[in-house]
C-alpha positions in Angstrom: 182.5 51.3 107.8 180.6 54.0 109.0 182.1 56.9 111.0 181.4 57.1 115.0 179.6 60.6 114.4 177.7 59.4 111.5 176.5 56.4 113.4 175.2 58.5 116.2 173.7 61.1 113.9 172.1 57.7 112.8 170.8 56.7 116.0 169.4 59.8 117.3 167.6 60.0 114.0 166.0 56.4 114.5 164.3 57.4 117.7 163.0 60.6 115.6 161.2 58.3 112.5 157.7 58.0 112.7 157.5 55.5 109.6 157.9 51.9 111.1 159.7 50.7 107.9 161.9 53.5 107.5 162.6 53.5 111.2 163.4 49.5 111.2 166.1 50.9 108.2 167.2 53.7 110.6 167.9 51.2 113.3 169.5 47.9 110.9 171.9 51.5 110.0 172.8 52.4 113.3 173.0 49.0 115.5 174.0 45.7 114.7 171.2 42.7 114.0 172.3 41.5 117.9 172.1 44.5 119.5 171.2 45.2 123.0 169.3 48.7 123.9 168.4 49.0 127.8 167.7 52.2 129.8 165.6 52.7 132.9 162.4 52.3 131.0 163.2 50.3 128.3 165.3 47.2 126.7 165.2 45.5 123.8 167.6 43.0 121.2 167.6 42.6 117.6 166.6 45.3 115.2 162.9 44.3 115.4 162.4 44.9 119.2 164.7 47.6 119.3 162.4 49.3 116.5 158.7 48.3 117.8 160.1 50.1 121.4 161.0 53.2 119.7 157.4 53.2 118.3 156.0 52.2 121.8 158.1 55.6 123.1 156.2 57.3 120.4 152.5 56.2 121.9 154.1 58.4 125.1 155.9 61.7 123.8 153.7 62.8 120.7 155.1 65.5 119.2 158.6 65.8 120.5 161.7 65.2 119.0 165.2 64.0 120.3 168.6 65.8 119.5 172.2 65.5 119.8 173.1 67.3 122.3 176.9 67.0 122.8 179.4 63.8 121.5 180.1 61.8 120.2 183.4 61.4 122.2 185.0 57.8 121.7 187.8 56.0 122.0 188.8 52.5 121.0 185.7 50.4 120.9 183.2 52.7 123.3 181.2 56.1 122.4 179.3 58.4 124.6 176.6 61.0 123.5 174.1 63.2 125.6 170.7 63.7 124.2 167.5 65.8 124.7 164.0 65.0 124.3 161.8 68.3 123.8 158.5 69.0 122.8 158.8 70.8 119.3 160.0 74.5 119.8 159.6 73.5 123.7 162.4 73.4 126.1 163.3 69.4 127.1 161.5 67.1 129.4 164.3 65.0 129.5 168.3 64.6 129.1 169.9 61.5 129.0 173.9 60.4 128.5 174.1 57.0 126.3 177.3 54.7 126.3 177.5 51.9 123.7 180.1 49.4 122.3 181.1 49.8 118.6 181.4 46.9 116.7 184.0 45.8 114.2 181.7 47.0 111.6 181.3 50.5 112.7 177.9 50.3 114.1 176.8 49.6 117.7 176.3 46.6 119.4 174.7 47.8 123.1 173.5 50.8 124.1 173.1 51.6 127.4 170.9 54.7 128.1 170.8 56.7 131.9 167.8 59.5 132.1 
């Protein structure tokens, strides 16, 4: 089982891969086969759709990059994490606080995402 910080490293770094198959790996390392991903813009379940709507978020914010910005802080079965999304070397056009559910395995099984 993975660790809660390593599993958030992991998704962070999903929504950063430009390679489709190496971001559909990302994402099967991060979130369960089930998963749910939803934000204001967004939703998807399953690794597939949750990976081809990280590559639709691509077609919109070329060359910028998410990061960790603080977290993860969890307790029992429930992690939260703030994020960034910046244009390389650019300050960020968005900040966003995500809550997800971790699952028995270690990985997450929703994600819920405000902007």
């Amino acid at each position: 089982m993975q660790d809660v910080t390593t599993v958030v490293e992991t998704c962070i770094a999903m929504w950063n891969e430009q390679s489709d198959d190496a971001r559909r790996d990302r994402v099967a390392t991060a979130l369960t086969g089930e998963a749910t991903y939803l934000d204001p813009l967004m939703s998807g379940t399953g690794t597939d759709a949750i990976t081809s709507m990280i590559g639709g978020a691509w077609g919109q914010f070329p060359g910028h990059r998410f990061a960790l910005v603080s977290g993860p802080d969890a307790h029992h079965d429930r992690v939260r994490f703030t994020w960034s999304l910046a244009p390389v070397g650019g300050e960020p056009v968005a900040i966003g606080v995500d809550y997800a559910t971790i699952a028995d395995d270690g990985r997450l099984s929703s994600v819920t995402g405000f902007l």
